[in-house]
Every structure is written in structure tokens, then in C-alpha cells.
Backbone of each chain as ProteinMPNN parsed JSONL, in Angstrom:
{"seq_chain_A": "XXXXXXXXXXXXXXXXXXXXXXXXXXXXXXXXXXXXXXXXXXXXXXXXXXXXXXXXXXXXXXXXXXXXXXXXXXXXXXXXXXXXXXXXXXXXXXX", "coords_chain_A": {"N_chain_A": [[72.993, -150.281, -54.272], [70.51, -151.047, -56.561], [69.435, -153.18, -59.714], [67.232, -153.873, -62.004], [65.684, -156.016, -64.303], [62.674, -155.98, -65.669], [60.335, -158.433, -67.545], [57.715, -158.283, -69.407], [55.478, -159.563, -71.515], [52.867, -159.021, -73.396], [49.562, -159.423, -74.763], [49.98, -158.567, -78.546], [47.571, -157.546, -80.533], [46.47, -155.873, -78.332], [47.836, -153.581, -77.904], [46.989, -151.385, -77.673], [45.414, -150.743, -75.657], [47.219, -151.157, -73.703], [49.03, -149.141, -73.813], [48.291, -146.36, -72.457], [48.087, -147.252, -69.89], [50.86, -148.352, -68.974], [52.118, -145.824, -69.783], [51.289, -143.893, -67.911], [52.098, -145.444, -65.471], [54.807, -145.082, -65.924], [55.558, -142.414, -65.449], [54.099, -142.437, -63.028], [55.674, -143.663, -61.354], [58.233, -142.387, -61.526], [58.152, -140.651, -60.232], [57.72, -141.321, -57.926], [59.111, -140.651, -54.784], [61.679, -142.706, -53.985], [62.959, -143.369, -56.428], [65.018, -144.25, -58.474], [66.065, -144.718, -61.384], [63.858, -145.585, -64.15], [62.88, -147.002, -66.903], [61.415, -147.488, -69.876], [61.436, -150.145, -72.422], [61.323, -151.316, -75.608], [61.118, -154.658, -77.055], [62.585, -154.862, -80.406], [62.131, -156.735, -81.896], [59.744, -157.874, -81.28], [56.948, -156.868, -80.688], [54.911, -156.817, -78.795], [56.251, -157.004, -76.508], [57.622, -155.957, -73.453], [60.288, -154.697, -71.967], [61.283, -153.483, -68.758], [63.725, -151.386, -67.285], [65.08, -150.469, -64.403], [66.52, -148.98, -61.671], [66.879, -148.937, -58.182], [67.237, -147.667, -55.027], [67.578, -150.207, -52.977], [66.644, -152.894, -51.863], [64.382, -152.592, -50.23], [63.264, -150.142, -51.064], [62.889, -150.955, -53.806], [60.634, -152.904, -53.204], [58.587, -151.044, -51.6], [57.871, -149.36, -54.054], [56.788, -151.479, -55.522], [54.594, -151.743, -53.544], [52.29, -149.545, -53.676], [49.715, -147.213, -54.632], [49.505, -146.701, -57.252], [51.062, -148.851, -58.472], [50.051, -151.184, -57.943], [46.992, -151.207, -58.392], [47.353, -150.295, -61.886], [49.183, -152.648, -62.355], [47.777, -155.11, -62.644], [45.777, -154.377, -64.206], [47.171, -154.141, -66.765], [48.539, -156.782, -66.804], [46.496, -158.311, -67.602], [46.48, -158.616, -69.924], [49.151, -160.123, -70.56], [50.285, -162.704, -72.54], [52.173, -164.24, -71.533], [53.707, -165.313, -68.143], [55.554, -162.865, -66.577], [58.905, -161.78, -66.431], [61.268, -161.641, -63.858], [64.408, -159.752, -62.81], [66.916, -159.356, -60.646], [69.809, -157.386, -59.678], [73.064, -157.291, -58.901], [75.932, -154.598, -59.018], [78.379, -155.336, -61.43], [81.83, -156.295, -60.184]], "CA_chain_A": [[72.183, -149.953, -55.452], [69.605, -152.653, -57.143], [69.0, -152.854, -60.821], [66.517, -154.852, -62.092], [64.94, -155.765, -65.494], [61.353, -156.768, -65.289], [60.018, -158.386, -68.843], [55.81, -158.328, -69.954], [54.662, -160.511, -72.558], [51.814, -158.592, -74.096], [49.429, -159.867, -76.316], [50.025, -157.585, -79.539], [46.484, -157.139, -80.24], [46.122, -155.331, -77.417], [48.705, -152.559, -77.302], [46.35, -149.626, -77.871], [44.813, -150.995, -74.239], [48.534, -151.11, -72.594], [50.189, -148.106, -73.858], [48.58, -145.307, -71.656], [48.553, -147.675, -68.875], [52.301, -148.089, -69.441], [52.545, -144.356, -69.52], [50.909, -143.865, -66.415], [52.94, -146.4, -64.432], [56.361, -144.821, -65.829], [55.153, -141.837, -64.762], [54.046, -142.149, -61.302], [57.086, -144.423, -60.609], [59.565, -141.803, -61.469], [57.216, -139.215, -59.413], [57.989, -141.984, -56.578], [60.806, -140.425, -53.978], [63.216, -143.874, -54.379], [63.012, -144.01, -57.629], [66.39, -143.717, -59.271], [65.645, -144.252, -62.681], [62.856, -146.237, -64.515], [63.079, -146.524, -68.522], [60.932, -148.799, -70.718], [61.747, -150.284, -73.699], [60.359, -152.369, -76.584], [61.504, -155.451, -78.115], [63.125, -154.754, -81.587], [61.909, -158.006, -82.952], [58.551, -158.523, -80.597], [56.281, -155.348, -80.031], [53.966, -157.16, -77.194], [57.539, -157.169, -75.784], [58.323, -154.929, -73.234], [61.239, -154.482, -71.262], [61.237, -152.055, -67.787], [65.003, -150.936, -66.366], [64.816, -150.096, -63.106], [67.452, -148.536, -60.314], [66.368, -148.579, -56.598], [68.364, -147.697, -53.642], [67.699, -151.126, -52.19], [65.317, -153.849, -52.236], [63.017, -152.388, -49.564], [62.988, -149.425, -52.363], [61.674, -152.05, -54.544], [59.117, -153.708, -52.323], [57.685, -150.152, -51.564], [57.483, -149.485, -55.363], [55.325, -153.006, -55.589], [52.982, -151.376, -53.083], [52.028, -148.128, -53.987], [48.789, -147.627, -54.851], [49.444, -146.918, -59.338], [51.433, -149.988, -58.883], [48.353, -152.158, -56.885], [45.797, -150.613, -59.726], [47.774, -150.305, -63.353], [49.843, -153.58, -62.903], [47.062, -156.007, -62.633], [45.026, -154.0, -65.605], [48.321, -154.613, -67.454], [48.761, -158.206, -66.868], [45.467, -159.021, -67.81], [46.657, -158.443, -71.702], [49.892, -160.962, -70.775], [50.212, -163.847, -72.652], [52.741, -165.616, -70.368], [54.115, -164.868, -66.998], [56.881, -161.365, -66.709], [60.288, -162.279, -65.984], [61.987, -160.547, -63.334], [65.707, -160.323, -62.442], [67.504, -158.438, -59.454], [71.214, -157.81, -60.077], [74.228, -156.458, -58.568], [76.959, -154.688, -60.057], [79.659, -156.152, -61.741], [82.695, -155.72, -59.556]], "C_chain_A": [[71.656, -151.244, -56.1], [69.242, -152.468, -58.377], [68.332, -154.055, -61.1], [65.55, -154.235, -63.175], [64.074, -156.727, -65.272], [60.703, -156.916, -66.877], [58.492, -158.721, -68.758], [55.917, -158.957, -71.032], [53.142, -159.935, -72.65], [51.188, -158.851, -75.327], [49.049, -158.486, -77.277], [48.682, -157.308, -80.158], [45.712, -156.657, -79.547], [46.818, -153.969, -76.889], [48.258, -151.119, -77.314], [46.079, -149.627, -76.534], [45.945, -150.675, -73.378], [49.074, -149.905, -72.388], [50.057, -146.971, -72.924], [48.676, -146.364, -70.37], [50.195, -148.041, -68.178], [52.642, -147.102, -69.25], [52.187, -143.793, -68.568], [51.954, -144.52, -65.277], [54.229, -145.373, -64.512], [56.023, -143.534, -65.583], [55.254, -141.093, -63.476], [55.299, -142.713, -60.723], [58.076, -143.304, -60.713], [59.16, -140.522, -60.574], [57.826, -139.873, -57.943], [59.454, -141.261, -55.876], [62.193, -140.754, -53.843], [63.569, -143.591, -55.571], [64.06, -143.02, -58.433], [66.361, -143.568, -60.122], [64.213, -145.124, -63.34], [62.098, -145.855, -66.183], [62.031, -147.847, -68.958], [60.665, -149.079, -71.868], [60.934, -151.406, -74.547], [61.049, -153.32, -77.779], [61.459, -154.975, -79.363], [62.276, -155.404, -82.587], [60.23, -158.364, -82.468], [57.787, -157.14, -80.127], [55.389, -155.394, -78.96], [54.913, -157.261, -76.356], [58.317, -156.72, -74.833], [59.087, -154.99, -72.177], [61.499, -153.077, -69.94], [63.183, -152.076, -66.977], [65.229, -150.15, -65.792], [66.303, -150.13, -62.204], [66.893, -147.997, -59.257], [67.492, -148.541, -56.034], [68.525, -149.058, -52.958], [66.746, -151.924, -52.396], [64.028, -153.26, -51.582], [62.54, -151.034, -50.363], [61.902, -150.069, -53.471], [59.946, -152.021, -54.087], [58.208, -152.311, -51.833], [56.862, -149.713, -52.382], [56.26, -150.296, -55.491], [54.393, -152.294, -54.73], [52.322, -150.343, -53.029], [50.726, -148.738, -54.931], [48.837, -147.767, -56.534], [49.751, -148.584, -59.408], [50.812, -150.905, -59.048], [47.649, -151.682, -57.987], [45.96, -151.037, -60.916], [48.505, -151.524, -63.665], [49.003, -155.159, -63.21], [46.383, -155.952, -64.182], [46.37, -154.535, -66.758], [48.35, -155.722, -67.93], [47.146, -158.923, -67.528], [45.693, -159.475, -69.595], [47.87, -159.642, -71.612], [49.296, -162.542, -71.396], [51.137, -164.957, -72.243], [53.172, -164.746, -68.951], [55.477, -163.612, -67.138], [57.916, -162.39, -66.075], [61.115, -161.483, -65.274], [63.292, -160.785, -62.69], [66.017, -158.766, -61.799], [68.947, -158.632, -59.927], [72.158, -156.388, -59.506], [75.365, -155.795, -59.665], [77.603, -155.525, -59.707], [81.106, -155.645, -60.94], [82.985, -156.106, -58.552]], "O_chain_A": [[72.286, -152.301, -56.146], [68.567, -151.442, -58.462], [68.671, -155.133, -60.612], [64.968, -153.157, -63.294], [64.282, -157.873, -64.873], [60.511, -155.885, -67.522], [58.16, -159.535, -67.897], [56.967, -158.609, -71.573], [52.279, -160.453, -71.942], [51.639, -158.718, -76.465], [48.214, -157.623, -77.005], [48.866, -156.123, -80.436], [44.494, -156.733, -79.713], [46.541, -153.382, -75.843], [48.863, -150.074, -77.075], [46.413, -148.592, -75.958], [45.756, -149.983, -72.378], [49.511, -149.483, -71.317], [51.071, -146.442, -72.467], [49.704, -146.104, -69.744], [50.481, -147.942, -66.985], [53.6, -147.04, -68.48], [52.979, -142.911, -68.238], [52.445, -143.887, -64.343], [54.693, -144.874, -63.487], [57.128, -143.457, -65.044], [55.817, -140.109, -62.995], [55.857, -142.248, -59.728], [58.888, -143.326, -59.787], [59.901, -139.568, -60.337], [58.289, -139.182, -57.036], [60.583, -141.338, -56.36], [63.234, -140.111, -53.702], [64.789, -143.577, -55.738], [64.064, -141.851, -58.816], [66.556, -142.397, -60.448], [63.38, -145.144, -62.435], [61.285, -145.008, -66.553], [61.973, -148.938, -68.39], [59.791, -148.475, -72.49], [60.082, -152.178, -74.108], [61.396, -153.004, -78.917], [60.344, -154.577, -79.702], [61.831, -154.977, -83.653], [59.53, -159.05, -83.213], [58.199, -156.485, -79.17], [55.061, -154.424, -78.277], [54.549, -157.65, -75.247], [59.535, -156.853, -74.947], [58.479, -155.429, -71.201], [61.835, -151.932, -70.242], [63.545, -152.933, -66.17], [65.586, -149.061, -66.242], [67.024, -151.122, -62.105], [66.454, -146.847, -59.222], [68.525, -149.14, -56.332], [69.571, -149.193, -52.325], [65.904, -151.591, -53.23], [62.907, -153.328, -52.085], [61.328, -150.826, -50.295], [60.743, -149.834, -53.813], [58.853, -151.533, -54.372], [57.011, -152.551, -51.679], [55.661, -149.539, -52.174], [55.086, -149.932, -55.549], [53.258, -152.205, -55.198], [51.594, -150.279, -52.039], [50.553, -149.785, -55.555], [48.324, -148.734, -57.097], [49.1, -149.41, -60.046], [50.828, -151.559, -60.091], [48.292, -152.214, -58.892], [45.214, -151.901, -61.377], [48.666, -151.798, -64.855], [49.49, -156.102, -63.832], [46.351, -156.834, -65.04], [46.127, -155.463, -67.53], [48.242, -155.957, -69.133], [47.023, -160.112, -67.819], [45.179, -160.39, -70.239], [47.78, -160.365, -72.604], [48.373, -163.254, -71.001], [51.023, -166.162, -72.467], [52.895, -163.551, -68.849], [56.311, -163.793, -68.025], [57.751, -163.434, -65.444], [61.74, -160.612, -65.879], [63.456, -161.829, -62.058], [65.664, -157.633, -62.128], [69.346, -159.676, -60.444], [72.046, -155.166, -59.608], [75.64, -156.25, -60.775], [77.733, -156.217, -58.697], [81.432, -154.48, -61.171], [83.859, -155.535, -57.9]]}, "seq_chain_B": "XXXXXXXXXXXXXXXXXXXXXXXXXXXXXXXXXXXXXXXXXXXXXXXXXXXXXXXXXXXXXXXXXXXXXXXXXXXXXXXXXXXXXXXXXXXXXXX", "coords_chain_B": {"N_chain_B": [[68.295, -144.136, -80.705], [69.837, -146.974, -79.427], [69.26, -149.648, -77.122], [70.156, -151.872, -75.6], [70.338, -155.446, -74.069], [72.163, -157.779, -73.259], [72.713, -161.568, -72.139], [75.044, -163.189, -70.644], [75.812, -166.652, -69.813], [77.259, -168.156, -67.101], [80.039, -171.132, -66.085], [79.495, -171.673, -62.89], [81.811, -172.114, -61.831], [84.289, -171.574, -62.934], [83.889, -167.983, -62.609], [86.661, -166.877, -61.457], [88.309, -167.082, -63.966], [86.888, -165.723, -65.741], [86.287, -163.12, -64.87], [88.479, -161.077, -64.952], [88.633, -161.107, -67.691], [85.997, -159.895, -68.234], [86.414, -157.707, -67.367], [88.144, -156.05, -68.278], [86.995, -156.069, -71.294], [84.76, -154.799, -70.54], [86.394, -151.997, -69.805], [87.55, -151.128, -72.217], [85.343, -151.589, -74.021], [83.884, -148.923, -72.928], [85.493, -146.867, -73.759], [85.601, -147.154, -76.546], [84.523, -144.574, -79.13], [82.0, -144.375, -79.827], [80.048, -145.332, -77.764], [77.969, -145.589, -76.116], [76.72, -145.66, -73.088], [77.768, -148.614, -71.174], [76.964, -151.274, -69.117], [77.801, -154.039, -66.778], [76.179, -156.4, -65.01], [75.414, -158.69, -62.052], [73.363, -161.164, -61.778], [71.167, -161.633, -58.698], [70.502, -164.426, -57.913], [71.964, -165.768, -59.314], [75.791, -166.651, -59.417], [76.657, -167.284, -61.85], [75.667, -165.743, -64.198], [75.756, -163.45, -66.048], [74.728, -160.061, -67.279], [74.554, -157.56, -69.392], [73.976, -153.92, -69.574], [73.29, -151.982, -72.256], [74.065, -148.789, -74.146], [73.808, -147.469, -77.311], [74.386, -145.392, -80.321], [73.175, -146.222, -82.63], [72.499, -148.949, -84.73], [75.087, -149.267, -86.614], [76.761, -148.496, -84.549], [76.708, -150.32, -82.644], [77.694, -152.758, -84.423], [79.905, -151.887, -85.089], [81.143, -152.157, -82.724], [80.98, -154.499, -82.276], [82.75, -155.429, -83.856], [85.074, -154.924, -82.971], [88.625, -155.441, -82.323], [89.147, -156.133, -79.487], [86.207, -156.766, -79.03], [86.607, -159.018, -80.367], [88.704, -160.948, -79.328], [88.326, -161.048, -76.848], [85.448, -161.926, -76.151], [85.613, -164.682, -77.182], [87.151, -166.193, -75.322], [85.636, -165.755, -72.932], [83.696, -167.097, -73.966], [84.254, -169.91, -73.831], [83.655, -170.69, -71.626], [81.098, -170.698, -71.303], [77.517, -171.644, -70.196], [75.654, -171.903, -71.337], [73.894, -170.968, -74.594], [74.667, -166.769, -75.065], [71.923, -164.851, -74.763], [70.211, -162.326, -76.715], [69.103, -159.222, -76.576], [67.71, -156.156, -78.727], [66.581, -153.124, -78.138], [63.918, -150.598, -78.645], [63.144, -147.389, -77.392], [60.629, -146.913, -75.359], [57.136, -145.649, -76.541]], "CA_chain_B": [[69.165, -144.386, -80.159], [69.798, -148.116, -79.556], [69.173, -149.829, -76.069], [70.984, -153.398, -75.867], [70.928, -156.496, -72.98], [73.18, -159.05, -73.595], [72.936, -162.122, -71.053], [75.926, -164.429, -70.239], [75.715, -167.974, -68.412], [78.998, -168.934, -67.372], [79.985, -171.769, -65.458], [80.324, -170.466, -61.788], [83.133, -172.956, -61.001], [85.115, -170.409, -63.423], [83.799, -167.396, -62.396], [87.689, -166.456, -61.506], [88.971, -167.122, -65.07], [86.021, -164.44, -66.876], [86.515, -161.969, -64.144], [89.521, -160.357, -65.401], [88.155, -160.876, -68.972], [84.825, -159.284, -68.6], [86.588, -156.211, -66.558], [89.233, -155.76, -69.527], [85.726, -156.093, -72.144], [84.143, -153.54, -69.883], [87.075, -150.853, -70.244], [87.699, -151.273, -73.358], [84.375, -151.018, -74.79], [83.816, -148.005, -72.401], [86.816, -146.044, -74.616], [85.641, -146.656, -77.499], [84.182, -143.5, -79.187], [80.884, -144.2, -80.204], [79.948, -146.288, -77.09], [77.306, -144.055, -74.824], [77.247, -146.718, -71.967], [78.011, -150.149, -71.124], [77.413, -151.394, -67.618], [77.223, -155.112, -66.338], [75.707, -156.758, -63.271], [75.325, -159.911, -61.973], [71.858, -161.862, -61.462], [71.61, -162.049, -57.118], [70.399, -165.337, -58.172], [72.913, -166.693, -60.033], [76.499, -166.2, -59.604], [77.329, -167.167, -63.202], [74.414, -165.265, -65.213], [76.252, -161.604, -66.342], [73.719, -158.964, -67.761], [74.848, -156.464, -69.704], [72.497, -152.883, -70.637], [74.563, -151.143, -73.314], [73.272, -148.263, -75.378], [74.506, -147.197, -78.906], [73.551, -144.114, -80.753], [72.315, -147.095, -83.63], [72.558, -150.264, -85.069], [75.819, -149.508, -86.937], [77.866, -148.768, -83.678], [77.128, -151.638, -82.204], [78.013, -153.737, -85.083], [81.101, -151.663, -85.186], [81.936, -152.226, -81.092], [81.158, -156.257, -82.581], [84.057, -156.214, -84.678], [86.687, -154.333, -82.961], [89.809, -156.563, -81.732], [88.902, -156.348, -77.832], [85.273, -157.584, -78.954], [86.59, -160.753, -81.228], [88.959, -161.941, -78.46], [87.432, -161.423, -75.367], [83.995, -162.747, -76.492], [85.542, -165.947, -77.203], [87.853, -166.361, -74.289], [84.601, -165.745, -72.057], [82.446, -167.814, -74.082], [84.593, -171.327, -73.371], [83.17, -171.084, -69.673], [79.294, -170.989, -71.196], [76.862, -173.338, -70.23], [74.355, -171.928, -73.011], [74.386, -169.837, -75.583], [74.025, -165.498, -74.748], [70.693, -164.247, -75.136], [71.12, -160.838, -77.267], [67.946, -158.251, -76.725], [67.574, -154.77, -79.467], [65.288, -152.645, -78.147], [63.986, -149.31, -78.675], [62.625, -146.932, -76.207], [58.799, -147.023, -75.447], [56.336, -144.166, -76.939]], "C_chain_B": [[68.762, -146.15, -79.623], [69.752, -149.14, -78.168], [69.313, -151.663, -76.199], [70.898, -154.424, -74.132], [71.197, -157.564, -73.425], [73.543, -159.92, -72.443], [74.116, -163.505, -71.357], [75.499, -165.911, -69.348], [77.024, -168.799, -68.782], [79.024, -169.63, -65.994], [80.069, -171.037, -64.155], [81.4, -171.247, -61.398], [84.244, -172.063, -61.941], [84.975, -169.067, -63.741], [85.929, -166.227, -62.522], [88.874, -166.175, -62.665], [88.08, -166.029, -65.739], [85.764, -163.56, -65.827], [87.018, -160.908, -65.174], [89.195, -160.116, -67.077], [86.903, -159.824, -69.295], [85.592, -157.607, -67.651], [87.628, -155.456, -67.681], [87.895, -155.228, -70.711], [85.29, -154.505, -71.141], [85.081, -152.022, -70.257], [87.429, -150.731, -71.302], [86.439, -150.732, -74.156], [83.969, -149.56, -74.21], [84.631, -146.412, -73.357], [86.392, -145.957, -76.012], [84.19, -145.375, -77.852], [82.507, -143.063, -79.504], [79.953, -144.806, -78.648], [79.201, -145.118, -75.966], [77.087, -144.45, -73.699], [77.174, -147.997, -71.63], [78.066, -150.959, -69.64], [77.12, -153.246, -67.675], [77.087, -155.487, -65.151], [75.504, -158.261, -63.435], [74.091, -160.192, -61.676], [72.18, -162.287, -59.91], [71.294, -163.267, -57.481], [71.093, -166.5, -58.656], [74.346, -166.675, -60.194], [77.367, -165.67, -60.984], [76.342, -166.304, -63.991], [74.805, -163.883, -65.025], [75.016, -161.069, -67.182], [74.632, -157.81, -67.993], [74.306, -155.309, -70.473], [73.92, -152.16, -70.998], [73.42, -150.031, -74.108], [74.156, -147.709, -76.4], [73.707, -146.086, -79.508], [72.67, -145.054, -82.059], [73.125, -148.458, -83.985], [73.974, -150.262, -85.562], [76.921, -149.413, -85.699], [77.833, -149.608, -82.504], [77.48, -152.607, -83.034], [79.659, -153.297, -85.206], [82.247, -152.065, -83.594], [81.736, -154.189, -81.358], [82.393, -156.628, -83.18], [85.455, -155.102, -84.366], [87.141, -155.533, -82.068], [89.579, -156.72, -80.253], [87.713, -156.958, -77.626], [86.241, -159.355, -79.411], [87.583, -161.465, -80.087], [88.855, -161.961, -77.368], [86.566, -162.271, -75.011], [84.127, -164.248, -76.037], [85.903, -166.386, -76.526], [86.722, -166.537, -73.361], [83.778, -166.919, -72.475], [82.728, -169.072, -74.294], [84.079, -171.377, -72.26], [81.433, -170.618, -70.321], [78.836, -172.263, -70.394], [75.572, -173.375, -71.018], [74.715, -171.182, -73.643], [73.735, -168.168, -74.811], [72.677, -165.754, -75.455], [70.713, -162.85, -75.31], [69.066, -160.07, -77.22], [68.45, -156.777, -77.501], [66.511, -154.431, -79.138], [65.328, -151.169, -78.102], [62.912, -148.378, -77.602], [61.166, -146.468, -76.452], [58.194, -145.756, -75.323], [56.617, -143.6, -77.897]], "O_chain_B": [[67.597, -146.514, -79.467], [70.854, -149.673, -78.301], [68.591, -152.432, -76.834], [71.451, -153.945, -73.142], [70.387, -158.288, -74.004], [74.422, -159.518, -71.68], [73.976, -164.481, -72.094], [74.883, -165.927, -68.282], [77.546, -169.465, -69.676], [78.437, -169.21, -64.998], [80.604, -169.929, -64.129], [81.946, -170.839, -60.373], [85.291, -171.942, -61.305], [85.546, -168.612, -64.732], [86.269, -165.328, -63.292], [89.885, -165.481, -62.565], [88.775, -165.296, -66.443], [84.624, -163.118, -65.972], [86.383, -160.17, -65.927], [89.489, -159.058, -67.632], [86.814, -159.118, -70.3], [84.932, -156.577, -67.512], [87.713, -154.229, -67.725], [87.842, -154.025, -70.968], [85.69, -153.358, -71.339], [84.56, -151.091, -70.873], [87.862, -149.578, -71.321], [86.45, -149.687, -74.805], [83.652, -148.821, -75.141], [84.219, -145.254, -73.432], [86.666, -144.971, -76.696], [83.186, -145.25, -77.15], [81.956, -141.963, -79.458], [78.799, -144.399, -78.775], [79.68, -144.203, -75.296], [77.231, -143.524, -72.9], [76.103, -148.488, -71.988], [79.148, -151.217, -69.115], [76.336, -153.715, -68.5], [77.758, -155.02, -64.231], [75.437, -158.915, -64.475], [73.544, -159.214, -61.165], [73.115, -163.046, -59.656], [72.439, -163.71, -57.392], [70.921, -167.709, -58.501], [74.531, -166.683, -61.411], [78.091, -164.718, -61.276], [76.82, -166.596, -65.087], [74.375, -163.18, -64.11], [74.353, -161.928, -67.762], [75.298, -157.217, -67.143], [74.119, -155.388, -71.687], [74.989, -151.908, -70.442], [72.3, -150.319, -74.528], [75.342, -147.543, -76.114], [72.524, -145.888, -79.229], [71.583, -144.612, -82.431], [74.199, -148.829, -83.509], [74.541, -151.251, -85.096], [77.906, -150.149, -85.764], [78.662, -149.643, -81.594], [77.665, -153.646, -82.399], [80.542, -154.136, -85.381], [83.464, -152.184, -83.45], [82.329, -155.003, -80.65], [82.979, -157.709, -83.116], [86.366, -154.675, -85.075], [86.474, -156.303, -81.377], [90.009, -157.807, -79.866], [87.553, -157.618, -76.599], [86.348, -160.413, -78.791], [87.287, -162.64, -79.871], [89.288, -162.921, -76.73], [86.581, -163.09, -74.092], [83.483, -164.905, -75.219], [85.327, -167.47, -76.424], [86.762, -167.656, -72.848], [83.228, -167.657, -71.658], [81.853, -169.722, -74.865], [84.086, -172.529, -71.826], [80.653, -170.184, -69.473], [79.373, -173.324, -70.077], [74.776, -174.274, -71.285], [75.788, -170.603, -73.475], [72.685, -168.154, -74.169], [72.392, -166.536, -76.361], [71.101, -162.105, -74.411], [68.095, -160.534, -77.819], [69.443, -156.214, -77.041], [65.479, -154.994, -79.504], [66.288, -150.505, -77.711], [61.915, -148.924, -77.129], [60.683, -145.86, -77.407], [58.438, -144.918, -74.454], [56.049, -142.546, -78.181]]}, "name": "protein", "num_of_chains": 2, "seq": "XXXXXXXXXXXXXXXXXXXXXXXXXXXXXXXXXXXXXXXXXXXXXXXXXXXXXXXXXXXXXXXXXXXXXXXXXXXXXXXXXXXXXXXXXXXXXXXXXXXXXXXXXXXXXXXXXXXXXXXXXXXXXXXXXXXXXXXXXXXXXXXXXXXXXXXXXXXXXXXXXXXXXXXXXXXXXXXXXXXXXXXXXXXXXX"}
């Protein structure tokens, strides 16, 4: 099992532009076959801030995810609003 | 409802000393009553870099799972093997 939190940096003058694209993505991803769970949350303190927590069966789970066509389409439109690079971390359990 | 990641960086040359601490922390907070779940994982990247997604029904029962006796001396026991300070994320769920 693979969990993995992927962070966006959105510039906040822009979140009317993100949000259905955002809602689209989480969406189709949980429509996806792998897809274990896929929640996304919003900085407390930072509202261009958003936080995705993600459970795949495996990495090649993942890497299928990444190529699907919503993903290929809505994540580029997305990023275009970032004002720095996403931060992404893969992680095992604890144990 | 309250959606929490809390990141560790602990030396990995004492990985074997905050084992047993963070698996004690783990059952512990698990028990107590307000506590809706608490999981941690490791970064594949990093042996020392713990991640922990916690959620809380609100702000007061995580301040209350801050100050029970299995938080105040675990915490600190773990947090002699830093090599920075945690990084504490509050976030609330997107839409």
C-alpha cells in the first residue's frame, strides 16, 4: 500500500479558476479503478494551500493515475495558477 | 472536522531508540476517546522523516490529545533525536 501527500501552491487570487478544476480531478480520480482513497484538503492558515491524500495499491497505481487522460488535461490547467513548485512525498507505513 | 499532518526529522542513526517511542505514541493516542484516526508512515526517501495524518472531530481535541501525559512525554523523548524542528499542518477539507 502507497500513501502519498502531494502539496499545490496556488496563487490566492485565483481560486475561483482552481476550484472546479480541483473538483473535477477528485472526482475522476476516485472514479479511477486503483484508486483507494483520494481526499483534499486546505491549509488552515494558507487558502492557495492545498493539500491532496492519496492511497494507491502500489506505485505503478500511481504512475497510471499520472497518466490518465483528466490527470494529462486538469493538472497542467491547475499548475498554471502555482506560485511555486508542488511538493510530493511517497511513504510507507510505520511499522 | 479537523484534518492534521505532523512531520518528524529524526536522526536516522537513532531510528532504533524512537521506534518503540513512536509505536507506544501511536497506541496510546489511538485509545484515547476523542481521537478518530492517527496513522504514521515513513517518507521512502528518507528513513528518518515520520509523517503523521491525524484527524480530530476539532480544534479542542487535538489540543486536548496535546496535553495528555503520553503526549508530554513521548513528544519530548522523540524530539532529542531531531535534526529540525516538526512541521505542524491544520487543515480543513476542500469545498
Amino acid at each position: 500500500m502507497l500513501k502519498v501527500i502531494a502539496q499545490d501552491f496556488i496563487d490566492p487570487a485565483h481560486l475561483e479558476e482552481v476550484m472546479p478544476l480541483y473538483r473535477e480531478l477528485v472526482e475522476k480520480t476516485r472514479a479511477e479503478p486503483l484508486c483507494v482513497s483520494y481526499e483534499l484538503f486546505v491549509d488552515q492558515k494558507a487558502p492557495g494551500h492545498f493539500i491532496f491524500i492519496e492511497e494507491w495499491p502500489d506505485r505503478a497505481a500511481l504512475d497510471a493515475h499520472c497518466d490518465t487522460e483528466h490527470f494529462k488535461t486538469l493538472v497542467p490547467r491547475i499548475d498554471r495558477y502555482q506560485t511555486r513548485p508542488g511538493i510530493y512525498l511517497l511513504m510507507d507505513a510505520f511499522g
